[in-house]
C-alpha positions in Angstrom: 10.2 134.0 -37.6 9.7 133.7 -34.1 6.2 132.3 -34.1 7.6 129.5 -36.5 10.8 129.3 -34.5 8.3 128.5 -31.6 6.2 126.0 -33.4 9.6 124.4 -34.4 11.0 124.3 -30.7 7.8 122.7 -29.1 7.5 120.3 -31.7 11.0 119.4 -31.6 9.8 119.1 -27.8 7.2 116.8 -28.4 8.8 114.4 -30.1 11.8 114.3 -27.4 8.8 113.6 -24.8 7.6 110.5 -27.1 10.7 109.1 -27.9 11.5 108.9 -24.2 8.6 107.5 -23.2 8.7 105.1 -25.4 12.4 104.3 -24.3 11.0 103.8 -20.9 8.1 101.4 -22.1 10.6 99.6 -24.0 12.8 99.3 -21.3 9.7 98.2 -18.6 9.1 95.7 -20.7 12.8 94.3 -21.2 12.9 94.4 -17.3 10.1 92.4 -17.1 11.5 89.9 -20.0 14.6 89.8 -17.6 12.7 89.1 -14.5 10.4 86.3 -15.9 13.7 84.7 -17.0 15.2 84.8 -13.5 12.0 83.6 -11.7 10.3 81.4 -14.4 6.6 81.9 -15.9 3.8 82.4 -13.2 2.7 79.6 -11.2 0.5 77.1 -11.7 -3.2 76.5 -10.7 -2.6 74.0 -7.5 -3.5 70.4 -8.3 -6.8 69.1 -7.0 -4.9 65.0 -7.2 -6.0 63.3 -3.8 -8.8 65.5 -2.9 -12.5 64.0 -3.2 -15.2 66.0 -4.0 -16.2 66.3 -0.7 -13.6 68.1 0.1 -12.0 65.9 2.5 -8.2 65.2 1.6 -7.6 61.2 0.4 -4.8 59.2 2.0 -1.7 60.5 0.6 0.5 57.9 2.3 2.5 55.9 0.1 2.0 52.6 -1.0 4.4 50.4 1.4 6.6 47.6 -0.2 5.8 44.9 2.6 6.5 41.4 0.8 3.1 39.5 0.7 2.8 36.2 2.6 1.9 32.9 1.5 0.0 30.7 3.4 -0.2 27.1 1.8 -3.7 25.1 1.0 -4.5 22.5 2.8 -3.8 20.1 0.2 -0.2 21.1 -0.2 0.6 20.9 3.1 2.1 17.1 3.8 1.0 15.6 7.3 3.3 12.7 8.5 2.1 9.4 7.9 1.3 7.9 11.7 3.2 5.2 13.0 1.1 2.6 14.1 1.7 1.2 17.8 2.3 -2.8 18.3 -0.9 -3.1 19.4 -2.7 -1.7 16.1 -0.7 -3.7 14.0 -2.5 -6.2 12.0 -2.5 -9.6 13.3 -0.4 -12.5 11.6 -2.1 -14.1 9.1 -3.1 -18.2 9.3 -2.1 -20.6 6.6 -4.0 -21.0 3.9 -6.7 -24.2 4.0 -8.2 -25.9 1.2 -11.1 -28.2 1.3 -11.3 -31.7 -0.6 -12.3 -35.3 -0.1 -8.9 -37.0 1.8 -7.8 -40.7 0.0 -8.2 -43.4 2.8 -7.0 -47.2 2.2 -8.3 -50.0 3.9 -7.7 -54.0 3.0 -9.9 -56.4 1.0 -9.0 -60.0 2.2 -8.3 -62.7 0.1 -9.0 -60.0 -3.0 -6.4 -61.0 -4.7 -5.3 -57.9 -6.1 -8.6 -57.9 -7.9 -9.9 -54.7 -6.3 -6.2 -53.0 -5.6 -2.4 -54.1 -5.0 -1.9 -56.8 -3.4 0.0 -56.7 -0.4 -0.1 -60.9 1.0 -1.3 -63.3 2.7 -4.2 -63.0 -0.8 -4.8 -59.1 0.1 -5.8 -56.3 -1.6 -5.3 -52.6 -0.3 -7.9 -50.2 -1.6 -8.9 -46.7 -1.7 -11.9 -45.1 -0.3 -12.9 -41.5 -0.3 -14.1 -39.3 2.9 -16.6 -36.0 2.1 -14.9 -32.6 2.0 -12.4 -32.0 4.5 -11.1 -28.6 5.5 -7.1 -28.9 6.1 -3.9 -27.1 5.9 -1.7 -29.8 5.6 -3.3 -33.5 3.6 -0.5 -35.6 4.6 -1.7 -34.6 8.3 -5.4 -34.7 7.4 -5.3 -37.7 5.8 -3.5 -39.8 8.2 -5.2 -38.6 11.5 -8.2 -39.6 9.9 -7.5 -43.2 9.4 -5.7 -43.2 12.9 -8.9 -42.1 14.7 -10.9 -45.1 12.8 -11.6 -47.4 15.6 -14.1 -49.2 13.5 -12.4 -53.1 12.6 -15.5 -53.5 9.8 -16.0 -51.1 7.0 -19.8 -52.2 6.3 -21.0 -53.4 3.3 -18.3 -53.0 2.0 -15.8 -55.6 3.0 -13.0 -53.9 3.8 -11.1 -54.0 7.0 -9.0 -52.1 8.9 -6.2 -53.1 10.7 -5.0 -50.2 12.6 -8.8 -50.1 14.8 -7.0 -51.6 18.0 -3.9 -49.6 17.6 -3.3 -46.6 19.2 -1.3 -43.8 17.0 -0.9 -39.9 16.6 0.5 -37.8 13.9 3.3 -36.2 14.8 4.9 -34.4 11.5 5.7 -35.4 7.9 8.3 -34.0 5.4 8.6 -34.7 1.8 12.7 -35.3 -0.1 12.2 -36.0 -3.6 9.8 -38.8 -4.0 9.5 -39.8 -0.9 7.4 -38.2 2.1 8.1 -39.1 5.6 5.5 -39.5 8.2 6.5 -39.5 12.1 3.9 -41.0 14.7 4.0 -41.3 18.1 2.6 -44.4 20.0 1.6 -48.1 19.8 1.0 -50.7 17.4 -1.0 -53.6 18.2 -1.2 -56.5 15.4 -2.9 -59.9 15.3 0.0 -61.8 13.5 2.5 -62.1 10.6 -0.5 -61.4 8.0 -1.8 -58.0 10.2 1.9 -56.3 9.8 1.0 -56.1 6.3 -1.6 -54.2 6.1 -0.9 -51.9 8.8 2.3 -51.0 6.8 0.2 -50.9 3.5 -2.2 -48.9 5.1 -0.5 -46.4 6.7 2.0 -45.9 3.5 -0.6 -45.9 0.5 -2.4 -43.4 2.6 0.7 -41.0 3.1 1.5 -41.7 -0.4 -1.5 -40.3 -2.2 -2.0 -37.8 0.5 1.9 -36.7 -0.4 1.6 -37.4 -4.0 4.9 -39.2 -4.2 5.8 -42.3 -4.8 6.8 -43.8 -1.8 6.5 -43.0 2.3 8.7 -43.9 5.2 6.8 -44.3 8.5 8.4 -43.8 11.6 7.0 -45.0 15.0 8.2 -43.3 18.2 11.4 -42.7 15.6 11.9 -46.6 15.1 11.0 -47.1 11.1 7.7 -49.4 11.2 9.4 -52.6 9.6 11.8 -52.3 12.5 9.2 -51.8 15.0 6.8 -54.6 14.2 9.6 -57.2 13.5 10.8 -56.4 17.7 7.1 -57.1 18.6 
């Protein structure tokens, strides 16, 4: 009775023992639950970002925001257009010349208008041609040409000219409608009522043709040449 009264006791003892321990393992491990809760799970492996495997640590700084500059190409950049000084300016430009043969009349006598108009005492005004002439203006071409004519004979020819002992210079022309206007400045001289004529014939068919209008005013020294010769 007592032996299995023992047996009982000491296994009753036993189990006691267990059941505690196993409280306490139960409750070690709840703890722990309780702690990792509190303090999170274990910590991690440190990173190995920005190290080389050298060893040596890379630059860690960070990146900086400073705005980038732009420096414009050569071919956008717009240099100012030089002003040019007086003395680089370009020079004036001279009027425009054009070369032809100039229309010069001189007189037939006693033609009889066979070879042109007649213009009295049984005349004839006719027109001759120079070789190319360079001029700006034909009106003054033409005229200064048979001006500086001194010769009284034309040749072969026939033909006279009556201006050759008179001593004229072109002055300035202007054309109004039809009629071109011819200025000269010095002397007439004429051998008679049948000379005024054809210095007036010469001198106008000339400016006429030269002008291409239909009729020319001559003025000497201002004076029209009508005027002029009839005071001689």
């Amino acid at each position: 009775m007592a032996g299995n009264v023992g047996k009982k006791g000491l296994g009753t003892m036993l189990r006691n023992r267990l059941t505690r321990l196993s409280l306490a393992s139960l409750a070690g491990a709840g703890m722990a639950l309780s702690l990792s809760g509190c303090f999170g799970g274990p910590a991690e492996a440190p990173s190995t970002t920005g190290i080389s495997e050298s060893g040596v640590p890379s630059s860690t700084a960070p990146a900086t925001d400073t705005p980038a500059t732009t420096t414009p190409s050569p071919s956008a950049t717009r240099t100012p257009t030089p002003t040019p000084s007086p003395s680089e300016t370009a020079p004036a430009t001279s009027p425009s010349t054009m070369t032809s043969a100039l229309t010069i009349f001189y007189v037939a006598l006693n033609d009889q208008g066979k070879s042109g108009p007649m213009i009295g005492c049984g005349d004839s005004i006719v027109a001759t041609e120079t070789g190319p002439v360079v001029y700006a203006s034909q009106v003054e071409a033409a005229m200064s040409d048979l001006l500086n004519d001194k010769d009284a004979q034309h040749g072969q020819s026939g033909l006279m000219n009556a201006l050759s002992s008179s001593n004229l210079t072109y002055v300035s022309s202007s054309v109004a409608g039809d009629t071109v206007t011819v200025e000269l400045s010095g002397a007439i001289s004429s051998g008679g009522v049948c000379d005024d004529p054809r210095i007036i014939a010469q001198l106008t068919y000339t400016a006429m043709v030269a002008a291409g209008t239909g009729e020319a005013k001559v003025l000497v020294n201002g004076i029209d040449i009508n005027k002029y010769l009839s005071q001689k």
